[in-house]
N, CA, C and O atoms as CSV, one atom per row, in Angstrom:
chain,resi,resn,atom,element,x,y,z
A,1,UNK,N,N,0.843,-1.182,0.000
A,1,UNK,CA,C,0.000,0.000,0.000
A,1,UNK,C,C,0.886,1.242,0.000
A,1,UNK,O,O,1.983,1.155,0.553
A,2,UNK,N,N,0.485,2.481,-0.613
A,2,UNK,CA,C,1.258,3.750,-1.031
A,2,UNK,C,C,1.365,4.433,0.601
A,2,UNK,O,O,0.338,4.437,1.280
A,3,UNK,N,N,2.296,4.843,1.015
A,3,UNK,CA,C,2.635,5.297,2.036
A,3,UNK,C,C,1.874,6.749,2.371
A,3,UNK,O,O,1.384,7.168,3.420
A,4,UNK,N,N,1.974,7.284,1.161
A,4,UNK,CA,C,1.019,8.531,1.099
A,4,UNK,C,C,-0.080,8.558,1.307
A,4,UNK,O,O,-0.660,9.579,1.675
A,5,UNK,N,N,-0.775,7.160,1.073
A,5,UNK,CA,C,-2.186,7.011,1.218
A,5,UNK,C,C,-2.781,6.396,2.382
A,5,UNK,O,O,-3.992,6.291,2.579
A,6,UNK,N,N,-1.655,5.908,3.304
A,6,UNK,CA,C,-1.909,5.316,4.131
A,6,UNK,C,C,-1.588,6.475,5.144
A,6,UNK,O,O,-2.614,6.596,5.812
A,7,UNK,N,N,-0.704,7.336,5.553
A,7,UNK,CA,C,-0.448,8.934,6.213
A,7,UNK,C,C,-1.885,9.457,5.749
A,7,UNK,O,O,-2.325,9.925,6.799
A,8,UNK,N,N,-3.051,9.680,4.587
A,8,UNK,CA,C,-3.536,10.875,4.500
A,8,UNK,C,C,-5.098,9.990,5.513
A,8,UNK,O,O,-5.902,10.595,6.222
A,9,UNK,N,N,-5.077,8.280,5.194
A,9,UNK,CA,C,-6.027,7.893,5.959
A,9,UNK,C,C,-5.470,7.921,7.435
A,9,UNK,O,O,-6.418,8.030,8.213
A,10,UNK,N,N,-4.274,7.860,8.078
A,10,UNK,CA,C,-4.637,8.350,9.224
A,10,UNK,C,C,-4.710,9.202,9.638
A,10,UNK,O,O,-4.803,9.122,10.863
A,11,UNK,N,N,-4.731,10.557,9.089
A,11,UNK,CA,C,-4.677,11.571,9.393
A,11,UNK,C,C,-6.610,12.096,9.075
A,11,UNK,O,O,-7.155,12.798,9.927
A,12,UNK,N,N,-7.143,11.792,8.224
A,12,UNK,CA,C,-8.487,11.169,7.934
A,12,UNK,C,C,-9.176,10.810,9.101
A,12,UNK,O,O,-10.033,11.522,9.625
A,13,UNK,N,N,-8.828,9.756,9.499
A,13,UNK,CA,C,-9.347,8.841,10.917
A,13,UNK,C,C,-9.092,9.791,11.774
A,13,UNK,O,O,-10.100,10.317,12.246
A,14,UNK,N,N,-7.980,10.231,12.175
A,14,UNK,CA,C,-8.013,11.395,13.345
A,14,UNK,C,C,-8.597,11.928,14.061
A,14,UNK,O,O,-8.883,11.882,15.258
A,15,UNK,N,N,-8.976,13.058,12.356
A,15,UNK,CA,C,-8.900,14.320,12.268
A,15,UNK,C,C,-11.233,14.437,12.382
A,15,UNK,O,O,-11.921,15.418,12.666
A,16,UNK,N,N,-11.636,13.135,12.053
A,16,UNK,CA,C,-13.103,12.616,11.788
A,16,UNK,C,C,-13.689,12.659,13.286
A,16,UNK,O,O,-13.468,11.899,14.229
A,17,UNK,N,N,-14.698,14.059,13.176
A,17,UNK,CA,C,-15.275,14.387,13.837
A,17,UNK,C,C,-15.121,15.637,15.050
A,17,UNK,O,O,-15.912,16.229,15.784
A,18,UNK,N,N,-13.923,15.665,14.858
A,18,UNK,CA,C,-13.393,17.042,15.642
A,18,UNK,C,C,-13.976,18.011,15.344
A,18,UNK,O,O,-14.517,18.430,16.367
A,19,UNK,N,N,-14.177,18.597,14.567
A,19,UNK,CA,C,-15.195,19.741,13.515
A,19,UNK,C,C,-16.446,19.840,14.808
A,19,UNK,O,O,-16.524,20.772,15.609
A,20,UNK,N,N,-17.100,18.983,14.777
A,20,UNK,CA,C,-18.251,18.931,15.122
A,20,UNK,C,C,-18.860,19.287,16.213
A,20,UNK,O,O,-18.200,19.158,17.244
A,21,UNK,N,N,-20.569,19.945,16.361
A,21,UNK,CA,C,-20.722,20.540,17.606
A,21,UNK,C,C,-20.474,19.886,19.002
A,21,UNK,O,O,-19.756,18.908,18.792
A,22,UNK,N,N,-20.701,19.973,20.099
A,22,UNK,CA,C,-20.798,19.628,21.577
A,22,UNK,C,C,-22.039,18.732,21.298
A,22,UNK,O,O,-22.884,19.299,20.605
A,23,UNK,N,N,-22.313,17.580,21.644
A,23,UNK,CA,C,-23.823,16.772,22.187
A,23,UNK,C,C,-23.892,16.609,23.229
A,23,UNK,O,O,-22.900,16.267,23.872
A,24,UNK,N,N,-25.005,16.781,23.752
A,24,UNK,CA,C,-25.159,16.295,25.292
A,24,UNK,C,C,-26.692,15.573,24.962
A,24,UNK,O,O,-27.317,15.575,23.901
A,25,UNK,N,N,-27.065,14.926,26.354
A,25,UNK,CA,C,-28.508,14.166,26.098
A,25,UNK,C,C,-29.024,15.036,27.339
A,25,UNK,O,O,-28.477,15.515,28.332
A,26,UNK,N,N,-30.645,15.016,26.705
A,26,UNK,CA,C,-31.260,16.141,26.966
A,26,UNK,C,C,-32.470,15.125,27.309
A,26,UNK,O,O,-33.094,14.481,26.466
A,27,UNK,N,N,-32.763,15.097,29.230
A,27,UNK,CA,C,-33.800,14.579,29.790
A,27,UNK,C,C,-34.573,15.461,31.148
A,27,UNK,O,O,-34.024,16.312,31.847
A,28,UNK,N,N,-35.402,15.172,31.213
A,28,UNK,CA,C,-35.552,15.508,33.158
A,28,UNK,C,C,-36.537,14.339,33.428
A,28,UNK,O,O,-37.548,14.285,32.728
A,29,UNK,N,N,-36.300,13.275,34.511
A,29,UNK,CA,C,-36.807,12.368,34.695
A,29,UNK,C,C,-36.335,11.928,36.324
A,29,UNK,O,O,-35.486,12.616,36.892
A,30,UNK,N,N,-36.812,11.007,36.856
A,30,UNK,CA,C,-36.619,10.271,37.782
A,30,UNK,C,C,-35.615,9.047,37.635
A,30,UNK,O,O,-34.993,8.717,38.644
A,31,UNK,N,N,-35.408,8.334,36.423
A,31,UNK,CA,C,-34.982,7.045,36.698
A,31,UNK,C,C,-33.570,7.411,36.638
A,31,UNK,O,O,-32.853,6.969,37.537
A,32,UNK,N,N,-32.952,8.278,35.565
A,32,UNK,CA,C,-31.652,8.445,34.892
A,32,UNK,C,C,-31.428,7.837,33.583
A,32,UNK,O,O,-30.365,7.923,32.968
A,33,UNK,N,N,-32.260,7.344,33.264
A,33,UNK,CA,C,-31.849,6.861,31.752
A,33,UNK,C,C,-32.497,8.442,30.857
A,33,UNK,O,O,-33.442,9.195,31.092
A,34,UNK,N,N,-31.275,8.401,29.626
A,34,UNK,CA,C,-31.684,9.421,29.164
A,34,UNK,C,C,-31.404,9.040,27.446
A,34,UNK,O,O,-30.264,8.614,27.257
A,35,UNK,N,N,-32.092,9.115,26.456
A,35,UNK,CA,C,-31.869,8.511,25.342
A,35,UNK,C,C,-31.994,9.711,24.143
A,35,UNK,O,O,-31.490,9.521,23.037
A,36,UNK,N,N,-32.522,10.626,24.387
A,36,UNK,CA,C,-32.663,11.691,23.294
A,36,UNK,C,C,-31.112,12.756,23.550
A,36,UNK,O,O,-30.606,12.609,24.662
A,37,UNK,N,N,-30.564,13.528,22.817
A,37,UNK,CA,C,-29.875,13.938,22.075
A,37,UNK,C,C,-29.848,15.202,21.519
A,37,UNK,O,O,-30.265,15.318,20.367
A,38,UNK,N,N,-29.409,16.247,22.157
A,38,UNK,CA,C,-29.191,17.284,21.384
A,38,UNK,C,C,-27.989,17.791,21.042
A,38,UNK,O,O,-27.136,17.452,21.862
A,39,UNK,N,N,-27.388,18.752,19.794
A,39,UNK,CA,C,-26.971,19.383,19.290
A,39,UNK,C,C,-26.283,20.744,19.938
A,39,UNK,O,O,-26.879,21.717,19.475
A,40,UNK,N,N,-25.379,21.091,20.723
A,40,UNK,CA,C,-25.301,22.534,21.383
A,40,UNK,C,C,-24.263,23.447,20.505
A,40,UNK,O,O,-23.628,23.243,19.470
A,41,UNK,N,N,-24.406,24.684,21.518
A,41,UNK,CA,C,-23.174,25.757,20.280
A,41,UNK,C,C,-21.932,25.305,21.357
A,41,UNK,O,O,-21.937,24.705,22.432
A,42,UNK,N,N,-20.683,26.009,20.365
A,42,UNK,CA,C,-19.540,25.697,20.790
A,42,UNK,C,C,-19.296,26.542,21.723
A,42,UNK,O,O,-18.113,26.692,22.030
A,43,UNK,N,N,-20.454,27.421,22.518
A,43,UNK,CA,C,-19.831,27.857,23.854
A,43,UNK,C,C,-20.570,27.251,24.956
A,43,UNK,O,O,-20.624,27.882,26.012
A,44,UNK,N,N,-21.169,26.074,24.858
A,44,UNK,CA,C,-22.192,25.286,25.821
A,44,UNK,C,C,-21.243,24.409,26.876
A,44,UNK,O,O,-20.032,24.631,26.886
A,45,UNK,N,N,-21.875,23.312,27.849
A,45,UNK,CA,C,-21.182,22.236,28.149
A,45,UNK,C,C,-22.465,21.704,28.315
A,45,UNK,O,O,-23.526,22.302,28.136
A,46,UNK,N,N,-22.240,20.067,28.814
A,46,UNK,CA,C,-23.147,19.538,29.192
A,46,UNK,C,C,-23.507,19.160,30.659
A,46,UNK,O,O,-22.781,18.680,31.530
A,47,UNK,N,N,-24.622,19.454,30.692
A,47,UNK,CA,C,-25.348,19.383,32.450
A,47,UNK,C,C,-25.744,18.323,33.091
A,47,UNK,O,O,-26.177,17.406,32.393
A,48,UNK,N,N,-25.725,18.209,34.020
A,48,UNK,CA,C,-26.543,17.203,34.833
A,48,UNK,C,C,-26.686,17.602,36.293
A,48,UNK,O,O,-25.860,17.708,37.199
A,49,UNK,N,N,-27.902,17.775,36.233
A,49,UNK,CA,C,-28.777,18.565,37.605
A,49,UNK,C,C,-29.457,17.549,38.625
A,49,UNK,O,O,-30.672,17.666,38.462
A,50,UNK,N,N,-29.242,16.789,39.414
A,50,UNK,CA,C,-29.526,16.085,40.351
A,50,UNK,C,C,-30.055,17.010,41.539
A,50,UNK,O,O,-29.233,17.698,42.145
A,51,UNK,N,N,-31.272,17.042,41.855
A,51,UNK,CA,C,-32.514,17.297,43.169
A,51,UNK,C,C,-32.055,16.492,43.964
A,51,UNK,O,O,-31.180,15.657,43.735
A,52,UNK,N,N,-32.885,16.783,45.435
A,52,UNK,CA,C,-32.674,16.082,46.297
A,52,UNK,C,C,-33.634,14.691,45.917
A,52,UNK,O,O,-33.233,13.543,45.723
A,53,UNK,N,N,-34.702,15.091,45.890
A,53,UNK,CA,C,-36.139,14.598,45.607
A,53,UNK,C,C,-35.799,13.620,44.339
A,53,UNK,O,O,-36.632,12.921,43.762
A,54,UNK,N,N,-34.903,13.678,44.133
A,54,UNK,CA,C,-34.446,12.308,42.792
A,54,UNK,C,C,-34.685,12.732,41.094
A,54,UNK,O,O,-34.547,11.983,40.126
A,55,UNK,N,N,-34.997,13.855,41.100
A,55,UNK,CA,C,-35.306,14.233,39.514
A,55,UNK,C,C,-33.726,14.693,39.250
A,55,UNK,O,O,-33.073,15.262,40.124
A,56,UNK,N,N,-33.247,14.402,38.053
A,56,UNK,CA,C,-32.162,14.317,37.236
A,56,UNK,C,C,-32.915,14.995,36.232
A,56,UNK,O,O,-34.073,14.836,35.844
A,57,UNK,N,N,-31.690,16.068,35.776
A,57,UNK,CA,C,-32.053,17.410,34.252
A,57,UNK,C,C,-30.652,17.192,33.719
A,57,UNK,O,O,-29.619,17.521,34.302
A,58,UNK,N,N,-30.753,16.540,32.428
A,58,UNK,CA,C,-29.501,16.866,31.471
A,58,UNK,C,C,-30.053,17.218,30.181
A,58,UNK,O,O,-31.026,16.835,29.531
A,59,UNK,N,N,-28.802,18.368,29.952
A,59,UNK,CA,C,-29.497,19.336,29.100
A,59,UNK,C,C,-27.861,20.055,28.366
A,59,UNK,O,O,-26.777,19.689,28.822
A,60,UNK,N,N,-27.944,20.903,27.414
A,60,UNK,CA,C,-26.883,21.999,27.339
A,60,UNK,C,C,-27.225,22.862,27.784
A,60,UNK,O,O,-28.389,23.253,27.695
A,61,UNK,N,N,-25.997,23.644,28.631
A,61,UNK,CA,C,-26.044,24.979,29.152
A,61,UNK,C,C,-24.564,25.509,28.885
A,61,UNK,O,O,-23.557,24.819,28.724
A,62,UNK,N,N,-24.690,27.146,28.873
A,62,UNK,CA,C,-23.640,27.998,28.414
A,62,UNK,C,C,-22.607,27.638,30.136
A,62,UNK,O,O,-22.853,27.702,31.340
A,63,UNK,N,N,-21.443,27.271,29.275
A,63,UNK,CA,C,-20.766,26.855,30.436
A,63,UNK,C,C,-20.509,27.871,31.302
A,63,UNK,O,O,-20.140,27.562,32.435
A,64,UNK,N,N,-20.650,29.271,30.950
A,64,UNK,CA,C,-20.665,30.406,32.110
A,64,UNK,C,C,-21.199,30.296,32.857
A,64,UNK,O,O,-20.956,31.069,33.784
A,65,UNK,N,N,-22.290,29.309,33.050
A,65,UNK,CA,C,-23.803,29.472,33.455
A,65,UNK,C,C,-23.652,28.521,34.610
A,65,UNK,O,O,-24.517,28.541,35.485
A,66,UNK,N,N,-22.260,27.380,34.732
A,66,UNK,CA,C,-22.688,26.644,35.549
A,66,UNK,C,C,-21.629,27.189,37.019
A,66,UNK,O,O,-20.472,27.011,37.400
A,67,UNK,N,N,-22.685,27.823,37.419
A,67,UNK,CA,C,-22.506,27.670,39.343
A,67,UNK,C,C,-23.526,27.584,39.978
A,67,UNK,O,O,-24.649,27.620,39.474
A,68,UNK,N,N,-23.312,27.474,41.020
A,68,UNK,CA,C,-24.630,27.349,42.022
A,68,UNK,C,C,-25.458,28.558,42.081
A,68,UNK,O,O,-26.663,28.334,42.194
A,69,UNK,N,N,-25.110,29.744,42.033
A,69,UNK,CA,C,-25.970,30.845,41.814
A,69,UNK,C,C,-26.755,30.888,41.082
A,69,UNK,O,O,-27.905,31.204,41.387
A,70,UNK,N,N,-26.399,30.597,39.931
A,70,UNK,CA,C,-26.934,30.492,38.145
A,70,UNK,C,C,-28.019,30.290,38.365
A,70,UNK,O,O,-29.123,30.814,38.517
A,71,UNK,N,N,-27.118,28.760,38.351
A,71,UNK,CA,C,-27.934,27.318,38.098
A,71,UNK,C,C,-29.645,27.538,38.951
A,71,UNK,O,O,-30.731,27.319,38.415
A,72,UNK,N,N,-29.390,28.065,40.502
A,72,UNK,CA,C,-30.252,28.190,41.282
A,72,UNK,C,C,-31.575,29.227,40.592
A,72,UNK,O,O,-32.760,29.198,40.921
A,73,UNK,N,N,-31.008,29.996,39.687
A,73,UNK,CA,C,-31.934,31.104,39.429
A,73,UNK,C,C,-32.468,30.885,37.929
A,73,UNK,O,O,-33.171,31.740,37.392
A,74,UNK,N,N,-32.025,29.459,37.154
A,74,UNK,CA,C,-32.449,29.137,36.115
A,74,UNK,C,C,-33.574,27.835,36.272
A,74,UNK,O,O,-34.428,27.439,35.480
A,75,UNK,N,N,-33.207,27.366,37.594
A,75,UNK,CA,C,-33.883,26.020,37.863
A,75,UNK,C,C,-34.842,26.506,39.165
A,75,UNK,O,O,-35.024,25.783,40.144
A,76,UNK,N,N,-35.211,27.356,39.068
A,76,UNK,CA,C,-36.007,27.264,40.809
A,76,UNK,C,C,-36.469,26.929,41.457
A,76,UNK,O,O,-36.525,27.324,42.622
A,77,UNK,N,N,-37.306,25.540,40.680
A,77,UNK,CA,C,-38.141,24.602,41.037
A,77,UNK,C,C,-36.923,23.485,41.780
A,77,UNK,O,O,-37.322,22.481,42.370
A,78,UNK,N,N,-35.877,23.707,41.701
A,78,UNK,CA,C,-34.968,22.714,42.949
A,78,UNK,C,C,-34.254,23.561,43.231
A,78,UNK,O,O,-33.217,22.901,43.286
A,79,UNK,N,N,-33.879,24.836,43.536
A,79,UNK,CA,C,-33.421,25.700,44.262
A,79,UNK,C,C,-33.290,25.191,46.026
A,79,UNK,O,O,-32.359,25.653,46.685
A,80,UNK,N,N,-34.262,24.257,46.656
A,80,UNK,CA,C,-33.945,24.030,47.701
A,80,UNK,C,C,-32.497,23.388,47.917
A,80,UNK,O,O,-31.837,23.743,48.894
A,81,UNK,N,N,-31.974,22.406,46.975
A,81,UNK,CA,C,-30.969,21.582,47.022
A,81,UNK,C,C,-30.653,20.893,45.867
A,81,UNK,O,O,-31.543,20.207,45.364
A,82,UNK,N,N,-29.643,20.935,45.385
A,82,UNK,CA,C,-29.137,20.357,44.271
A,82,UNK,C,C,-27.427,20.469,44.138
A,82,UNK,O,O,-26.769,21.450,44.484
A,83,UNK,N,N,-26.927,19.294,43.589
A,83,UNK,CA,C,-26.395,18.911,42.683
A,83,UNK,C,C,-25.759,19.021,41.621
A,83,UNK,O,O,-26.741,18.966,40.880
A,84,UNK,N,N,-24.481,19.189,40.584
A,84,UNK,CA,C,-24.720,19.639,39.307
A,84,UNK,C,C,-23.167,19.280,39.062
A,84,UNK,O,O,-22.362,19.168,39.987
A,85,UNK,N,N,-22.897,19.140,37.905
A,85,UNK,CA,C,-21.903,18.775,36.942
A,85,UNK,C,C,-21.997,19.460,35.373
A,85,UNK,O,O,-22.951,19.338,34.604
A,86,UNK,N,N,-20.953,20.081,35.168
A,86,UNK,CA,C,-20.681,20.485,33.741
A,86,UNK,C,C,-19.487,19.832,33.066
A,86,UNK,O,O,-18.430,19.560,33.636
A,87,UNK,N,N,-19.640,19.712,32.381
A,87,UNK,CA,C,-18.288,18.781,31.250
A,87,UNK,C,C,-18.794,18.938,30.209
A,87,UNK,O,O,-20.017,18.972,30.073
A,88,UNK,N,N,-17.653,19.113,28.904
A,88,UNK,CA,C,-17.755,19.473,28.230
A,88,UNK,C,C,-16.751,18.931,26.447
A,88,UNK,O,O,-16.066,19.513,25.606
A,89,UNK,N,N,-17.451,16.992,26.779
A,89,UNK,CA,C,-17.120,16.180,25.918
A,89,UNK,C,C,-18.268,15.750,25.460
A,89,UNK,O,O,-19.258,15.891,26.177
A,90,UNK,N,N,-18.388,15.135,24.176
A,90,UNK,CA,C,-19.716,14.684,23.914
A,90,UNK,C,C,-20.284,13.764,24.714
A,90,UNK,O,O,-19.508,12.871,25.052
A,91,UNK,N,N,-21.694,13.666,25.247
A,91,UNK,CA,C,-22.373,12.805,26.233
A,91,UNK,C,C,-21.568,12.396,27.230
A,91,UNK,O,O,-21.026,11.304,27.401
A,92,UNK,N,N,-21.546,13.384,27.874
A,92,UNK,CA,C,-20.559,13.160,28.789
A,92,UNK,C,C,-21.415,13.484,30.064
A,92,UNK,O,O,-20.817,13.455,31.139
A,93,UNK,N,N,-22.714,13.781,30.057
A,93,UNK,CA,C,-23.538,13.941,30.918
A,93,UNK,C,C,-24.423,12.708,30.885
A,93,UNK,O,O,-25.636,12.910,30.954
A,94,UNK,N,N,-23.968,11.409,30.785
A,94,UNK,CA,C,-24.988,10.378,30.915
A,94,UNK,C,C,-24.967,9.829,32.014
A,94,UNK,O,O,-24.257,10.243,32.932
A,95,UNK,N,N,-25.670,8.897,32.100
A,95,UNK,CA,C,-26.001,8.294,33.694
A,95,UNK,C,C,-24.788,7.176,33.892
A,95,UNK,O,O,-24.644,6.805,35.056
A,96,UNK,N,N,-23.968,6.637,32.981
A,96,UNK,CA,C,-23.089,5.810,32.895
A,96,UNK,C,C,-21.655,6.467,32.642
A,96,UNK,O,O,-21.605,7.657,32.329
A,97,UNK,N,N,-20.371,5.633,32.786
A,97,UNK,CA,C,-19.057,6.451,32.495
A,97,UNK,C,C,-18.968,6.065,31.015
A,97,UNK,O,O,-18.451,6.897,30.270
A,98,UNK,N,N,-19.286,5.223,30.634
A,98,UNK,CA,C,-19.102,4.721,29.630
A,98,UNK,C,C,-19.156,5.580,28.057
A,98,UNK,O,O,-18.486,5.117,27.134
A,99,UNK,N,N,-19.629,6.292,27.934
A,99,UNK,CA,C,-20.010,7.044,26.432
A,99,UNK,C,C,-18.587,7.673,25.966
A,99,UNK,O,O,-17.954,8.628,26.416
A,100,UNK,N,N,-18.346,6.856,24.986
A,100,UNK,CA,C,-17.090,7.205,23.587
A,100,UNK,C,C,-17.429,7.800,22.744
A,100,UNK,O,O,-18.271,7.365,21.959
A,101,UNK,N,N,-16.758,9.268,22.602
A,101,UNK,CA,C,-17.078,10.164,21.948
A,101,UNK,C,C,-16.515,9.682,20.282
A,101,UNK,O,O,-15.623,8.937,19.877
A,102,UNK,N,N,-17.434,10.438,19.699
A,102,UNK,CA,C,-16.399,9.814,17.926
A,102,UNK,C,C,-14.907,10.234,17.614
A,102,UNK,O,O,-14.097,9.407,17.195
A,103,UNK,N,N,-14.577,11.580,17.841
A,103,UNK,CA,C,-13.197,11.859,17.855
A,103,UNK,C,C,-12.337,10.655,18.833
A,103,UNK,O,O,-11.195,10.327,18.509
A,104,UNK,N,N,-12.882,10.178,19.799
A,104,UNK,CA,C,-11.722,9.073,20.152
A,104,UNK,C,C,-11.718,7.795,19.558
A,104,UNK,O,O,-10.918,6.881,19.756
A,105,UNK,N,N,-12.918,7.834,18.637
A,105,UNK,CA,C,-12.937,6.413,18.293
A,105,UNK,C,C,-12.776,7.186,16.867
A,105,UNK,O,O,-13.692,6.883,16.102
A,106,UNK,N,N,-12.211,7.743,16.537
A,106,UNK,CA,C,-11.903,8.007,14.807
A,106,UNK,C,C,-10.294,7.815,15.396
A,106,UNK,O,O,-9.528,7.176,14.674
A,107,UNK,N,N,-9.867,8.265,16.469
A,107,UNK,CA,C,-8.362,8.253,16.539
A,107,UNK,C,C,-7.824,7.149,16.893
A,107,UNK,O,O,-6.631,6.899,16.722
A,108,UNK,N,N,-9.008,6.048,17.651
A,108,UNK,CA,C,-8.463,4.398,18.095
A,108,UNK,C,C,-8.425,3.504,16.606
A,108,UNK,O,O,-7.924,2.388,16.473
A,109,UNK,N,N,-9.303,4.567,15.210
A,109,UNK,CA,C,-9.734,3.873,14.462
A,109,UNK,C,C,-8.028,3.926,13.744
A,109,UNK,O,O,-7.445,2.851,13.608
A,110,UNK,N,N,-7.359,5.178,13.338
A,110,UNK,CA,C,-6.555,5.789,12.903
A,110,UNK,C,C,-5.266,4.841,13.567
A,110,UNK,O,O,-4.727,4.147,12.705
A,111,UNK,N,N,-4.698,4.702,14.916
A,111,UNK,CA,C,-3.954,4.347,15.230
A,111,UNK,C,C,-4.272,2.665,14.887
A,111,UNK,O,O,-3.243,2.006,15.036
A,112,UNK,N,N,-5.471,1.830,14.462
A,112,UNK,CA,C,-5.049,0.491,14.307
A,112,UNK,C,C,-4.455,0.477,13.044
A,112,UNK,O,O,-3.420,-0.163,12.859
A,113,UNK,N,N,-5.009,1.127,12.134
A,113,UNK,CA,C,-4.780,1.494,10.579
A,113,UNK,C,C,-3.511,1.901,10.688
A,113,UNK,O,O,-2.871,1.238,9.872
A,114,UNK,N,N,-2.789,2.652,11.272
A,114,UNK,CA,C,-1.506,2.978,10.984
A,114,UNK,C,C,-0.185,1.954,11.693
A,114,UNK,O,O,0.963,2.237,11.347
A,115,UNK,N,N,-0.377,0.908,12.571
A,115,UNK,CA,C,-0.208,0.287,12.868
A,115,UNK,C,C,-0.348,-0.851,12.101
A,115,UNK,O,O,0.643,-1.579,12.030
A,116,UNK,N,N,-1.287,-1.153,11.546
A,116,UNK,CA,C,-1.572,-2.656,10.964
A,116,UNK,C,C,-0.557,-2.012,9.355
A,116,UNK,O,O,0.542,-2.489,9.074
A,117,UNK,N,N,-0.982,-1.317,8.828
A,117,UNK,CA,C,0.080,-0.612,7.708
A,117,UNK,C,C,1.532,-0.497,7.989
A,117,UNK,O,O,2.324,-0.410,7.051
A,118,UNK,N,N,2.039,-0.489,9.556
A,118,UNK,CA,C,3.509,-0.232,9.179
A,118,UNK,C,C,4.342,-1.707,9.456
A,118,UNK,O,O,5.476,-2.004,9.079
A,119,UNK,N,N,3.101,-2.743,10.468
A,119,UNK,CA,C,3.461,-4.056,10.155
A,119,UNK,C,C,3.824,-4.694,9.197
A,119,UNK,O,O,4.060,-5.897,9.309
C-alpha cells in the first residue's frame, strides 16, 4: 500500500469528527436513563442537575452558566438543594461512564490502521 495514502487515511481517521458541535442528552426524569440527544453551540457544556427529591435534568447549558448561583436562578423549582456537573465532551452527561465520543474512536480507528500498515 502507497505510504502517502496510508499517512492521508490516518490523518483522515483522526482528524473525523473534531469539527463537530458539543452533544449532550437532553432529559428531566426520575430514573436516569436518558436517550434523546441534542446538538449545542460551541460555547455550551453539558449538564446534569440532580434534586434532592431524585429528579435528574440533562441538558446543554452555556458553560458560564454553571454555578450554584446560576444554576439556582435558572432552575427554581430545585433551588432548595441540588447537585450539578458540567463537562464538556460529547455525552458526557450520561447516567453511565461509559459514552465514547467519535473523535476518540476516529483516533483508536486511525492508530489500528496505521499500525496494521507499518506491520
Amino acid at each position: 500500500m502507497n505510504n502517502t495514502l496510508v499517512i492521508a487515511l490516518v490523518v483522515c481517521f483522526a482528524l473525523f469528527g473534531l469539527g463537530s458541535a458539543l452533544r449532550c442528552y437532553k432529559c428531566t426524569d426520575y430514573s436516569g436513563r436518558c436517550t434523546y440527544v441534542q446538538d449545542c453551540t460551541y460555547e455550551d457544556a453539558c449538564l446534569t442537575l440532580k434534586e434532592r427529591a431524585g429528579k435528574t435534568i440533562r441538558q446543554c447549558i452555556r458553560y458560564t452558566d454553571c454555578d450554584n448561583a446560576r444554576l439556582g436562578q435558572m432552575f427554581p423549582q430545585v433551588s432548595t438543594g441540588f447537585s450539578y456537573r458540567c463537562c464538556s465532551s460529547n455525552l458526557c452527561n450520561s447516567s453511565t461512564a461509559a459514552a465514547v465520543s467519535k473523535p476518540l474512536l476516529g483516533l483508536l480507528a486511525s492508530l489500528v490502521v496505521f499500525w496494521w500498515c507499518v506491520l
